[in-house]
C-alpha atoms as an extended CHARMM CRD file, in Angstrom:
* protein
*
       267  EXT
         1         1  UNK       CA            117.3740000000      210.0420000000      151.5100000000  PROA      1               0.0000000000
         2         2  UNK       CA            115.0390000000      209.3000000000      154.6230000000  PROA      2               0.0000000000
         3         3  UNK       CA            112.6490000000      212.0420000000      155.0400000000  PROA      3               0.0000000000
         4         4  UNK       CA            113.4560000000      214.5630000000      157.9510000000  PROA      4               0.0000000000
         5         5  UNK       CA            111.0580000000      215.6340000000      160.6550000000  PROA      5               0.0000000000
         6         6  UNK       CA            109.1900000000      218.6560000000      159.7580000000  PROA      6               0.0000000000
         7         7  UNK       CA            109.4810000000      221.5540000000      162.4140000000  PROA      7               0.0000000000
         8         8  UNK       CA            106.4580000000      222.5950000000      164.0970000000  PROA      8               0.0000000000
         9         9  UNK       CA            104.5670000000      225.7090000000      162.1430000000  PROA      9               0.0000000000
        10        10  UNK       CA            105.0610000000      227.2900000000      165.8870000000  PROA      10              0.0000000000
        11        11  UNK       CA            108.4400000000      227.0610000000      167.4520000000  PROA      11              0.0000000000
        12        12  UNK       CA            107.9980000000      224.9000000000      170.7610000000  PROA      12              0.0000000000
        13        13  UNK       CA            109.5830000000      228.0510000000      172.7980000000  PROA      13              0.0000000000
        14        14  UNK       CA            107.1810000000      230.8640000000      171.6030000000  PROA      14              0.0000000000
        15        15  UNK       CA            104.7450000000      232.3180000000      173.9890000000  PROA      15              0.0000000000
        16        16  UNK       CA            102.1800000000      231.8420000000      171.9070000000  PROA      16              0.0000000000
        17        17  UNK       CA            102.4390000000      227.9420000000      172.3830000000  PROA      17              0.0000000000
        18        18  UNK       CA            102.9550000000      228.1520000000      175.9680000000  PROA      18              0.0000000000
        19        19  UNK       CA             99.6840000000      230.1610000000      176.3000000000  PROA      19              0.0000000000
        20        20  UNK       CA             97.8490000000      227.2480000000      173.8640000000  PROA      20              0.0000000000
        21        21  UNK       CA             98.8980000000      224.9460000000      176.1010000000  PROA      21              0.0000000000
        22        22  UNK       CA             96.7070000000      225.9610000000      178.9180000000  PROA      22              0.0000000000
        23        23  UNK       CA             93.4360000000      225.8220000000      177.0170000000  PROA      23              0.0000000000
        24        24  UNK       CA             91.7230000000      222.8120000000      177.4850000000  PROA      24              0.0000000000
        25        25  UNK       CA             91.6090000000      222.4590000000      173.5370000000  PROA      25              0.0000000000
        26        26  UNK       CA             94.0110000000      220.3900000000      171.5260000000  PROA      26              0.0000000000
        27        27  UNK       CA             95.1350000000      222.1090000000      168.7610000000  PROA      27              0.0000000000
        28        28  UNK       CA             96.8550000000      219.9270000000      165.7040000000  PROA      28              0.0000000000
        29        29  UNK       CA             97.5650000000      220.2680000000      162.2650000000  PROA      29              0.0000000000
        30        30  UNK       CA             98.5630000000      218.2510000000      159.3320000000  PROA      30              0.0000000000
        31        31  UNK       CA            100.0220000000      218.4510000000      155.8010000000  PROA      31              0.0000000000
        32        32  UNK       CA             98.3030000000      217.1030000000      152.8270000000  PROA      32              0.0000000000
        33        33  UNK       CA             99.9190000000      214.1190000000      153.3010000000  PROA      33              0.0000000000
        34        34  UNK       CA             98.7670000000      213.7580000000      157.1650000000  PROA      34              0.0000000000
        35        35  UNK       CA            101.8750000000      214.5190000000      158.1050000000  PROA      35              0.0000000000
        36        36  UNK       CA            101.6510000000      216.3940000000      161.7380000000  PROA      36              0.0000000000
        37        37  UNK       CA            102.9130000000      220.1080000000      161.3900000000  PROA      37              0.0000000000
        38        38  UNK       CA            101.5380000000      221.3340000000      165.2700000000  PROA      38              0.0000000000
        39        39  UNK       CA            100.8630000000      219.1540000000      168.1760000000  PROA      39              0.0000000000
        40        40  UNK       CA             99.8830000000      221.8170000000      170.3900000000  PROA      40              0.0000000000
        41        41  UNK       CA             97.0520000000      223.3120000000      173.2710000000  PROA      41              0.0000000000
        42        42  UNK       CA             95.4480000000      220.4810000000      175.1340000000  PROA      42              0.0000000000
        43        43  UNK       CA             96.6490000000      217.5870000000      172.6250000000  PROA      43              0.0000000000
        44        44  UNK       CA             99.2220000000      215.9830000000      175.4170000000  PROA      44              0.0000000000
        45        45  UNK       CA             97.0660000000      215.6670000000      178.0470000000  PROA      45              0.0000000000
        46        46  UNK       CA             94.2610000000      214.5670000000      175.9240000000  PROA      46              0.0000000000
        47        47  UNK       CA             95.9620000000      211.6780000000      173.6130000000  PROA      47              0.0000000000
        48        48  UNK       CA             98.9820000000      211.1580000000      175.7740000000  PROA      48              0.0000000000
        49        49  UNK       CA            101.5380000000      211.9210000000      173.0880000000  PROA      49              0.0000000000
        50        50  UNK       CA            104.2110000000      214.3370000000      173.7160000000  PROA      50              0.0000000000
        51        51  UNK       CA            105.0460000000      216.7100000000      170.4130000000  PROA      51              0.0000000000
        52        52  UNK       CA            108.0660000000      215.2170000000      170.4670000000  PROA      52              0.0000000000
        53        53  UNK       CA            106.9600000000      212.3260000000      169.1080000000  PROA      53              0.0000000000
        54        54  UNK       CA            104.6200000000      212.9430000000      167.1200000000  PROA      54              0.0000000000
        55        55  UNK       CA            105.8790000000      216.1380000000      165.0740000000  PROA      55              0.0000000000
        56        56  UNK       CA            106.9060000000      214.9150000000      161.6880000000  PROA      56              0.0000000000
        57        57  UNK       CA            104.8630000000      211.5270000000      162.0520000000  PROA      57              0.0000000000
        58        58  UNK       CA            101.8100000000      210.5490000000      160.2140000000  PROA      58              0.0000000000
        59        59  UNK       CA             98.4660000000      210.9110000000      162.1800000000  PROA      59              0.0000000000
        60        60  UNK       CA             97.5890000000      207.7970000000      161.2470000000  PROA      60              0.0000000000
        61        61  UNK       CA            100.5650000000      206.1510000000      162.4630000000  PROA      61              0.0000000000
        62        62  UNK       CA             98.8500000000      206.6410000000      166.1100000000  PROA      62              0.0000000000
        63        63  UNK       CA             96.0010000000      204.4660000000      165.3550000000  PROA      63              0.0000000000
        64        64  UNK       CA             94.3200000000      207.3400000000      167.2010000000  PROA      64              0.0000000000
        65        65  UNK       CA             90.8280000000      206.8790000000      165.8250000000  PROA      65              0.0000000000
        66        66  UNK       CA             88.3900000000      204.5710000000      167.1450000000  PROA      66              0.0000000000
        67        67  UNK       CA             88.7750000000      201.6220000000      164.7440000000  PROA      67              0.0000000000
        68        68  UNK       CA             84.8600000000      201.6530000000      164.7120000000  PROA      68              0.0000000000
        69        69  UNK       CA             85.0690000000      205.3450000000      163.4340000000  PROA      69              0.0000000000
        70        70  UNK       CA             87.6900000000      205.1750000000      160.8780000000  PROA      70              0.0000000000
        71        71  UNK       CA             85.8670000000      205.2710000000      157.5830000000  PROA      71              0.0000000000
        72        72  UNK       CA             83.5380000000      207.9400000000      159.2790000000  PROA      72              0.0000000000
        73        73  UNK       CA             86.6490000000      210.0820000000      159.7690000000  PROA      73              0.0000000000
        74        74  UNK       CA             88.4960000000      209.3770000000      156.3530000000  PROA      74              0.0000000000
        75        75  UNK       CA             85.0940000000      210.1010000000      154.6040000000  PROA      75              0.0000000000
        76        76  UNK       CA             85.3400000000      214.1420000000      156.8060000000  PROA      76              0.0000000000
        77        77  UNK       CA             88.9100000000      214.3870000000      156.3610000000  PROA      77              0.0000000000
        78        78  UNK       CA             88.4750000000      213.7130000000      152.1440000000  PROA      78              0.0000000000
        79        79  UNK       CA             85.8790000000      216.2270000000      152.0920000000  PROA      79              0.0000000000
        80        80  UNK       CA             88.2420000000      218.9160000000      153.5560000000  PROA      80              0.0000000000
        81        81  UNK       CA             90.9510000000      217.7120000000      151.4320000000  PROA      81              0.0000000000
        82        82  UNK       CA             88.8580000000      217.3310000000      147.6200000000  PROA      82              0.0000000000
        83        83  UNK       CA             88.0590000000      221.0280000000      148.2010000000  PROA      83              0.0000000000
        84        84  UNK       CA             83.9880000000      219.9660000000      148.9730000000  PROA      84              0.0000000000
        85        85  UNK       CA             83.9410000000      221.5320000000      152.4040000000  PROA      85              0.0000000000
        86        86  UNK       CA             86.0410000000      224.2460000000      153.8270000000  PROA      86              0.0000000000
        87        87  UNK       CA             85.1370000000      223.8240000000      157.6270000000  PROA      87              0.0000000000
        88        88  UNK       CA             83.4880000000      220.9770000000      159.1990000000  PROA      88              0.0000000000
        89        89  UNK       CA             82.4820000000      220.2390000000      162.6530000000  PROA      89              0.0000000000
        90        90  UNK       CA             82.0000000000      216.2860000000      164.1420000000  PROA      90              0.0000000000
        91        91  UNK       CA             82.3260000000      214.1750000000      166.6550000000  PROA      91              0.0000000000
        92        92  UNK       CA             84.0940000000      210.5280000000      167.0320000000  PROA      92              0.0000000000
        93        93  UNK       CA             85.8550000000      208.0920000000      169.7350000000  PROA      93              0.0000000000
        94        94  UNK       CA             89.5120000000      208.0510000000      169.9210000000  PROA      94              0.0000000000
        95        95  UNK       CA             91.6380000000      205.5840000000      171.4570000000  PROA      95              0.0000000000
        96        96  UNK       CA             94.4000000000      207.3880000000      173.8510000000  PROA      96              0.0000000000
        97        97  UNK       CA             98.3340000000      206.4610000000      174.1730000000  PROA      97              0.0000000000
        98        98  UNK       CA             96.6920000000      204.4690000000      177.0120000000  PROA      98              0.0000000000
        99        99  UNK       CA             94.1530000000      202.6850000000      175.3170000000  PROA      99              0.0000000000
       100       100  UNK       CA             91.2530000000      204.6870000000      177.2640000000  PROA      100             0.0000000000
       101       101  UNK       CA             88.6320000000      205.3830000000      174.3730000000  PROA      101             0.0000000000
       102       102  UNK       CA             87.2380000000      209.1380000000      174.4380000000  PROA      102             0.0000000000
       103       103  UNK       CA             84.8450000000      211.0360000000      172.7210000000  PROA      103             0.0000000000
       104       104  UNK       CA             86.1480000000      214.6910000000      171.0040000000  PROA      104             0.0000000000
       105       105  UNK       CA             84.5050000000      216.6420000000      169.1250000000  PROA      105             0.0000000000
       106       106  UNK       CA             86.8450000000      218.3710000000      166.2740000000  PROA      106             0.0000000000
       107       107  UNK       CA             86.4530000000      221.5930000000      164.3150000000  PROA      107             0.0000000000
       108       108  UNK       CA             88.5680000000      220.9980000000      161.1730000000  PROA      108             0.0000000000
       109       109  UNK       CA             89.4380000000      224.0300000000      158.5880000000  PROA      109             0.0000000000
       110       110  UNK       CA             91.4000000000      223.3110000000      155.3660000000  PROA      110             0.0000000000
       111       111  UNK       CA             94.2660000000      225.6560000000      155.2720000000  PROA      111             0.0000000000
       112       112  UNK       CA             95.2540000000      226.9450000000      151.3750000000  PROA      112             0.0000000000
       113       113  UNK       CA             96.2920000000      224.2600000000      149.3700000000  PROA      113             0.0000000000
       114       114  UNK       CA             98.0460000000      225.1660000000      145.7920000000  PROA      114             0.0000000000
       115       115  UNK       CA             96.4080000000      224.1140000000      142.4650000000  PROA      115             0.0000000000
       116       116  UNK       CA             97.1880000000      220.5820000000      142.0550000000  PROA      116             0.0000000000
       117       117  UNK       CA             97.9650000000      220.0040000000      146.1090000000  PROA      117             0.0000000000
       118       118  UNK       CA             95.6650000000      219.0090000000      148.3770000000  PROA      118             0.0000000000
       119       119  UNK       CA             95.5590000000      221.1650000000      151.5010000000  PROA      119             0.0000000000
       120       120  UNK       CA             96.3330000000      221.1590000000      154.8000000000  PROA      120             0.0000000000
       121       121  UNK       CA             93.9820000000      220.7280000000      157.7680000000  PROA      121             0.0000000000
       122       122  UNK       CA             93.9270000000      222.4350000000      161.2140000000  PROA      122             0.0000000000
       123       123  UNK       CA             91.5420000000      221.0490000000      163.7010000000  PROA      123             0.0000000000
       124       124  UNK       CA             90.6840000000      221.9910000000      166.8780000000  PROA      124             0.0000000000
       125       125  UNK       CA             89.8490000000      218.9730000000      169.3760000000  PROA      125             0.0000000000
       126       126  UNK       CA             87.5640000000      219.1650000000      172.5700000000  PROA      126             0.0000000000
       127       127  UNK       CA             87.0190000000      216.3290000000      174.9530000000  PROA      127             0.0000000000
       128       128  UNK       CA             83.0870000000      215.8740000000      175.0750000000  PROA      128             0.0000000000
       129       129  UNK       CA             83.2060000000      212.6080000000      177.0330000000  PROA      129             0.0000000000
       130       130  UNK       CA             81.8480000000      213.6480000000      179.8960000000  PROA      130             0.0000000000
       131       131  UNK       CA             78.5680000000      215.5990000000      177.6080000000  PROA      131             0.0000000000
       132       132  UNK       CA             77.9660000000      211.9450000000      175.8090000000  PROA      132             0.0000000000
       133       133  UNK       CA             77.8060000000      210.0720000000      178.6140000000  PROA      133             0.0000000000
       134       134  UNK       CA             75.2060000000      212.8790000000      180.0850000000  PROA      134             0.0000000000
       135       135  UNK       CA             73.4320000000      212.7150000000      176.8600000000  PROA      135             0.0000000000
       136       136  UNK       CA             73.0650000000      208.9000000000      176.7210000000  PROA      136             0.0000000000
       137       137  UNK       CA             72.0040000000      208.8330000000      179.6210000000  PROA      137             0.0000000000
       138       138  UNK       CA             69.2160000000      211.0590000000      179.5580000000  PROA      138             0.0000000000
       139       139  UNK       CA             68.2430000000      209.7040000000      175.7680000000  PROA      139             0.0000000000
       140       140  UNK       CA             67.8900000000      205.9500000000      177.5820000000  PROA      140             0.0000000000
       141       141  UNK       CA             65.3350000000      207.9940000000      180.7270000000  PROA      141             0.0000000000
       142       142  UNK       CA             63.6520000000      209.4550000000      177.8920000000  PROA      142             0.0000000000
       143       143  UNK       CA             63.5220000000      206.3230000000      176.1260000000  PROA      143             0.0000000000
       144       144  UNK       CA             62.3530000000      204.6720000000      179.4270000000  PROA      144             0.0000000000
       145       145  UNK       CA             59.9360000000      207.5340000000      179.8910000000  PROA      145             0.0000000000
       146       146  UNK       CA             58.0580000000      207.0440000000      176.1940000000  PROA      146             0.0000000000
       147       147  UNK       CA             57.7430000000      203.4520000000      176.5840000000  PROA      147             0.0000000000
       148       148  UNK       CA             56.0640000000      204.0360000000      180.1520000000  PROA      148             0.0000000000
       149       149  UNK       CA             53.8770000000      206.8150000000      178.6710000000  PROA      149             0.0000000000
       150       150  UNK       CA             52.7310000000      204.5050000000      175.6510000000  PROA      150             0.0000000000
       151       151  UNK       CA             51.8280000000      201.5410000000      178.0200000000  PROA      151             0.0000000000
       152       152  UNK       CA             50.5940000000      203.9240000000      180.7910000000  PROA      152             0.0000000000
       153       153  UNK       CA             46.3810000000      203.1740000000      180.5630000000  PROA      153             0.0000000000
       154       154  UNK       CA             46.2490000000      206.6220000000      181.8240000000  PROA      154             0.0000000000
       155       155  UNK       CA             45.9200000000      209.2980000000      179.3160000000  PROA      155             0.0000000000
       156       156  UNK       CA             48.5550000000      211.5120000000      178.9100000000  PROA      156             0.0000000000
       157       157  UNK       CA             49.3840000000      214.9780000000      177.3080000000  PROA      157             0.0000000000
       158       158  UNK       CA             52.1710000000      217.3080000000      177.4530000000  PROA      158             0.0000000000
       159       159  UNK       CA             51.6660000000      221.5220000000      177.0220000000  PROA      159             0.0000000000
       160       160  UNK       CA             54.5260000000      223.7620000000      176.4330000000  PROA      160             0.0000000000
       161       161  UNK       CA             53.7900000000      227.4670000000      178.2970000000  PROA      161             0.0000000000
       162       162  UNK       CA             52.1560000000      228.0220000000      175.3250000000  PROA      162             0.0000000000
       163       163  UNK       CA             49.4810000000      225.6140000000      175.6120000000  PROA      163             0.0000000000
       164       164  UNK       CA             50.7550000000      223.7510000000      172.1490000000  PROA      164             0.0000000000
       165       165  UNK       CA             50.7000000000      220.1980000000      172.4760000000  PROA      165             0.0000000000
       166       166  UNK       CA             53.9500000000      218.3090000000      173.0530000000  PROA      166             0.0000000000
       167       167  UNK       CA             52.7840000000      214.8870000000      173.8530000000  PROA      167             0.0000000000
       168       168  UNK       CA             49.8400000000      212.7780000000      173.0610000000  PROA      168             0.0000000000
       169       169  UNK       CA             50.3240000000      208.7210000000      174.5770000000  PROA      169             0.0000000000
       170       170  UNK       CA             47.9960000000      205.7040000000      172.7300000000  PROA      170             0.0000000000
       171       171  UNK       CA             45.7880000000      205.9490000000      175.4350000000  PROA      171             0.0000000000
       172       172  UNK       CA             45.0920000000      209.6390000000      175.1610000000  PROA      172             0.0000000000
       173       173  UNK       CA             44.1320000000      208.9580000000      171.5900000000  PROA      173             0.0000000000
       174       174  UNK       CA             41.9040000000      206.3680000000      172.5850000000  PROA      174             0.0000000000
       175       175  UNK       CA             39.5640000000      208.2050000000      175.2340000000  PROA      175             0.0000000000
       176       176  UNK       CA             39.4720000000      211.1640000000      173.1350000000  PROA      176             0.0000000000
       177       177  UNK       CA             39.3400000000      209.7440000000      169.8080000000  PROA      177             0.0000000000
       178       178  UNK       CA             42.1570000000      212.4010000000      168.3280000000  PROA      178             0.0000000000
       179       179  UNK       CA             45.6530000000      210.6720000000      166.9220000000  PROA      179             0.0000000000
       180       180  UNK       CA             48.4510000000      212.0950000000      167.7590000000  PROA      180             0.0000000000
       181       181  UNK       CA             49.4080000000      213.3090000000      164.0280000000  PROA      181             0.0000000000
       182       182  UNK       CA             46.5190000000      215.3750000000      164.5270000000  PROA      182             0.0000000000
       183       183  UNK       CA             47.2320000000      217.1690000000      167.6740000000  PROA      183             0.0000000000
       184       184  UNK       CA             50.8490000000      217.3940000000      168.3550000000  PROA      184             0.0000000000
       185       185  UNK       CA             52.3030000000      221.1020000000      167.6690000000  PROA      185             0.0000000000
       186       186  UNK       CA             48.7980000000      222.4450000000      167.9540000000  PROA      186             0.0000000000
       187       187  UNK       CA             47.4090000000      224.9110000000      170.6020000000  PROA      187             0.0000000000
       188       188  UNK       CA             45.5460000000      222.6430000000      172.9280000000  PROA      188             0.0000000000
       189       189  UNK       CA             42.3430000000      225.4720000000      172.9610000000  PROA      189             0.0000000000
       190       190  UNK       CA             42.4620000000      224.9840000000      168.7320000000  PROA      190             0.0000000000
       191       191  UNK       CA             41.7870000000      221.1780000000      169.3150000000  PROA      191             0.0000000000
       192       192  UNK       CA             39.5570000000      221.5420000000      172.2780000000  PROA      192             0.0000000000
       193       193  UNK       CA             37.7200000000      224.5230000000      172.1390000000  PROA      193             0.0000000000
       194       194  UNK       CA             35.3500000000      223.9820000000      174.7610000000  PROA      194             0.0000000000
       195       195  UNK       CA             37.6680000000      223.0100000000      177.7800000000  PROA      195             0.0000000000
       196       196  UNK       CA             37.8010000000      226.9210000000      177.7680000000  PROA      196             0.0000000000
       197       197  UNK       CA             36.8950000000      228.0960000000      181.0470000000  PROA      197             0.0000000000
       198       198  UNK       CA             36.2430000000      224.9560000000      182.6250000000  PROA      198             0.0000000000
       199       199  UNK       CA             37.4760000000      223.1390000000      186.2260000000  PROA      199             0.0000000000
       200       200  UNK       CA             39.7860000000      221.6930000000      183.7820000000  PROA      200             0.0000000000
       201       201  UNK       CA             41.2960000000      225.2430000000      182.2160000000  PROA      201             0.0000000000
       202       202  UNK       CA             41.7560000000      226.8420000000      186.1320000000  PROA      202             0.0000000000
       203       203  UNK       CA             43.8180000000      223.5980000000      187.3030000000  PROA      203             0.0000000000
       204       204  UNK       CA             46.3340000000      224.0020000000      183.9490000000  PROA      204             0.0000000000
       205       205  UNK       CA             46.5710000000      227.8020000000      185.0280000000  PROA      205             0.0000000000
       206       206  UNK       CA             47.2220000000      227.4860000000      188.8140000000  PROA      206             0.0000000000
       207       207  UNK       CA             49.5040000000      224.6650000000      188.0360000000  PROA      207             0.0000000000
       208       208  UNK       CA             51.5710000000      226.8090000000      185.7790000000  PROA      208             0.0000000000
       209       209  UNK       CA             51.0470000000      229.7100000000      188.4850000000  PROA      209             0.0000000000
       210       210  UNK       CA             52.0070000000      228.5340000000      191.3070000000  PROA      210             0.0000000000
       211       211  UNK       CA             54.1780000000      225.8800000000      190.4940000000  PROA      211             0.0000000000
       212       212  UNK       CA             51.8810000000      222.9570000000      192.0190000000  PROA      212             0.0000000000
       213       213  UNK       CA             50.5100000000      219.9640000000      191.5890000000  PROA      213             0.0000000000
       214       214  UNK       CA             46.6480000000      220.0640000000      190.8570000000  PROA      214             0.0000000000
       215       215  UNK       CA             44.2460000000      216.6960000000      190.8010000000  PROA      215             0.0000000000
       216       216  UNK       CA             40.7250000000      217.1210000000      189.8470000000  PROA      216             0.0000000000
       217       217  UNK       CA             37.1110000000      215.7980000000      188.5960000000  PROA      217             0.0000000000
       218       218  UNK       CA             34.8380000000      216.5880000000      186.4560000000  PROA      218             0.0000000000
       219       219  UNK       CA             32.7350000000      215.7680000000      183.2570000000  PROA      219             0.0000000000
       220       220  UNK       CA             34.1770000000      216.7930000000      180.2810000000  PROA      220             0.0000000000
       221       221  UNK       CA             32.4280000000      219.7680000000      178.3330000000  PROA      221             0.0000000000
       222       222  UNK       CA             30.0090000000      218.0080000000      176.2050000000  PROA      222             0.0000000000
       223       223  UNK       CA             28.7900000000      215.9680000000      179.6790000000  PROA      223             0.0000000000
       224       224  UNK       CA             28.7160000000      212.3650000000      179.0570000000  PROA      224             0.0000000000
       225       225  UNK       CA             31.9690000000      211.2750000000      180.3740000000  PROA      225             0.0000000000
       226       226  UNK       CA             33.8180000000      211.8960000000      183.5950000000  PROA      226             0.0000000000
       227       227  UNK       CA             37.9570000000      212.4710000000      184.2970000000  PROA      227             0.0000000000
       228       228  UNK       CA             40.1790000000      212.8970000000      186.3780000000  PROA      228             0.0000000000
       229       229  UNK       CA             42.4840000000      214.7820000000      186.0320000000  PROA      229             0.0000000000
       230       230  UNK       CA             46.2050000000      215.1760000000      187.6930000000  PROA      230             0.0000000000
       231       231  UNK       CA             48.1820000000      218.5510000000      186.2580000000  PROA      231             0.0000000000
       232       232  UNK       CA             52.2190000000      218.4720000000      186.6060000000  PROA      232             0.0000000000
       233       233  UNK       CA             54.1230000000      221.5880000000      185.9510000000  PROA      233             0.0000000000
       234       234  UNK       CA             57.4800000000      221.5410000000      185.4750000000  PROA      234             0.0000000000
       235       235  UNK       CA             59.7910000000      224.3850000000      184.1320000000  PROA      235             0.0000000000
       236       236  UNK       CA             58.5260000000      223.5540000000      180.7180000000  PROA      236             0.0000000000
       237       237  UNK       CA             54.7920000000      223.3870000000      180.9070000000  PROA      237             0.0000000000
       238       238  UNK       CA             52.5590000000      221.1450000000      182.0720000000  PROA      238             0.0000000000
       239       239  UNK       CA             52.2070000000      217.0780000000      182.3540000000  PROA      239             0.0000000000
       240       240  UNK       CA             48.3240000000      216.0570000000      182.3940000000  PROA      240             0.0000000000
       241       241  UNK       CA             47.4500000000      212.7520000000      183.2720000000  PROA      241             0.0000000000
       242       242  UNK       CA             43.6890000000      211.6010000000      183.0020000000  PROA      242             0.0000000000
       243       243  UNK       CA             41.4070000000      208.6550000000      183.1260000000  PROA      243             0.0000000000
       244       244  UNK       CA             38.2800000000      208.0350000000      182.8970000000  PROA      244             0.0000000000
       245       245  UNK       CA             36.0880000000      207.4310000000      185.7890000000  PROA      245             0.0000000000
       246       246  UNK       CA             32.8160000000      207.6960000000      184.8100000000  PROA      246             0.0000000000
       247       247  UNK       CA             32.0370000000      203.5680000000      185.6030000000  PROA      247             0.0000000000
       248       248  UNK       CA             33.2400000000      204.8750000000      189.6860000000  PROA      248             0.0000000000
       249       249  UNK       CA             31.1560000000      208.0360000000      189.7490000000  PROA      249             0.0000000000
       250       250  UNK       CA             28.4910000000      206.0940000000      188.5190000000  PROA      250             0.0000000000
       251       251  UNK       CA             28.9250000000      203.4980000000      191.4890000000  PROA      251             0.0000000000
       252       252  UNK       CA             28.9100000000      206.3170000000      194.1130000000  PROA      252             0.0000000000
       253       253  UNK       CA             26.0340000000      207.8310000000      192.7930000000  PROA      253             0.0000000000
       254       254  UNK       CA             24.0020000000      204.2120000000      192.6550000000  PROA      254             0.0000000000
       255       255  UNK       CA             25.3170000000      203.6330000000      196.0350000000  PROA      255             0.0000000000
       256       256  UNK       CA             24.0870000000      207.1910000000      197.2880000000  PROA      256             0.0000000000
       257       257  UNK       CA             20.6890000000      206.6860000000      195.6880000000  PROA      257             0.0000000000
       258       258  UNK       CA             20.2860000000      202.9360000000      197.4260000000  PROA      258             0.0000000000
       259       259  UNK       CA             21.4320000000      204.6720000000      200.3810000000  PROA      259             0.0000000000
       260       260  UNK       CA             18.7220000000      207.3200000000      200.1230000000  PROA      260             0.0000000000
       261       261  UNK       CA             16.4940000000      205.3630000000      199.4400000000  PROA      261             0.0000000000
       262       262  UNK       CA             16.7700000000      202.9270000000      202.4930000000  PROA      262             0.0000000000
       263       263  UNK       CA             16.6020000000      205.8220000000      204.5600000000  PROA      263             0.0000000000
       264       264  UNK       CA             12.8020000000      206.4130000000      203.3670000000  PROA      264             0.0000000000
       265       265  UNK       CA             12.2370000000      203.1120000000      203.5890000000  PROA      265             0.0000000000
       266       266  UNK       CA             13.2620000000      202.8480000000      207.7430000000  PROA      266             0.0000000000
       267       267  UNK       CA             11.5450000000      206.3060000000      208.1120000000  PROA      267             0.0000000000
């Protein structure tokens, strides 16, 4: 005898489904064989496939997931099933009725399951497409953004509103002669006790003040070399950008000096 369609678990009239199907979450659930049992919330407008036909199917029958992400999903779905996990949350691509590929992220629960059966799963499916794509794209800036800040010759550290450091670039461990393992997640006044009260300290604080952009020069505490120094703000702390100028301010002041002393010299 050919098996017969199994009914969905809510009856395609009830107001409960009508109200699921204006959330913008699809809502689906199959037996321990994968066979679909509710087709309901968002799940239409999201695969493409009515309930209709796909009520008393197998899941897998719609090729629905990403081929790339098939093993990924069996691997999930096997935990649920073996009794491992009880709830799990992930993401993966699916391919639509229309062949447009989508990312969702699914909450699956396993529902009861008698000893000796494998149980059902329920999972609730959200379309995060448009999230990935923002995430990827800020992950590649950022990626752009660390390889300019490891070739940048300029020094470079990053302070939370805390003052702990949050960035330290190659070159920054180079003028200073501190690695980055050794500052990073440490208060910048632990590491460098003596910038304490200097030009440097009052352009960090203004910057983080008033919200702008400060550029100075100075030597740095123990007085052999001089910076400049450039402090960012943003709503997360502070960029500082510095290099060392000590070979120009040494210029200026030879220049001044010659200068001076030509004056005597014509006087």
């Amino acid at each position: 005898m050919a098996p017969q369609p199994l009914r969905p678990s809510v009856p395609e009239s009830s107001p409960v489904l009508e109200h699921l199907s204006a959330l913008p979450v699809a809502i689906l659930e199959t037996d321990q064989d994968g066979t679909v049992r509710m087709w309901a919330g968002a799940a239409e407008r999201m695969f493409g496939w009515s309930p209709g036909e796909v009520l008393g199917s197998n899941i897998d029958a719609l090729e629905l997931v990403h081929e790339a992400d098939i093993a990924f999903v069996d691997a999930v779905v096997d935990r649920l099933r073996s009794g491992h996990d009880r709830h799990l949350v992930h993401r993966n691509r699916v391919r639509t009725r229309s062949g447009e590929v989508r990312h969702c992220e699914w909450t699956r629960v396993a529902l009861g399951g008698r000893p000796g059966r494998r149980p059902a799963v329920l999972s609730y499916v959200v379309d995060v497409t448009g999230l990935v794509e923002i995430e990827t794209t800020a992950l590649a800036a950022r990626a752009d953004l660390e390889r300019w800040l490891r070739a940048n010759p300029e020094g470079c550290c990053g302070l939370d509103r805390r003052w702990s450091i949050t960035h330290w670039n190659p070159a920054a461990e180079r003028m200073l002669e501190r690695s980055r393992a050794e500052v990073v997640g440490r208060e910048l006044w632990e590491v460098f006790p003596k910038l304490r009260g200097t030009v440097f300290h009052r352009a960090f604080e203004e910057a983080l003040d008033d919200g702008h952009l400060r550029v100075v020069e100075d030597r740095e505490p123990r007085g052999r070399t001089w910076y400049s120094v450039t402090a960012v703000p943003s709503a997360r702390g502070l960029s500082v950008f510095f290099s060392d100028v000590t070979g120009r301010r040494q210029l200026e002041h030879d220049l001044l000096a010659a200068e001076a002393a030509h004056r005597i010299s014509d006087s």
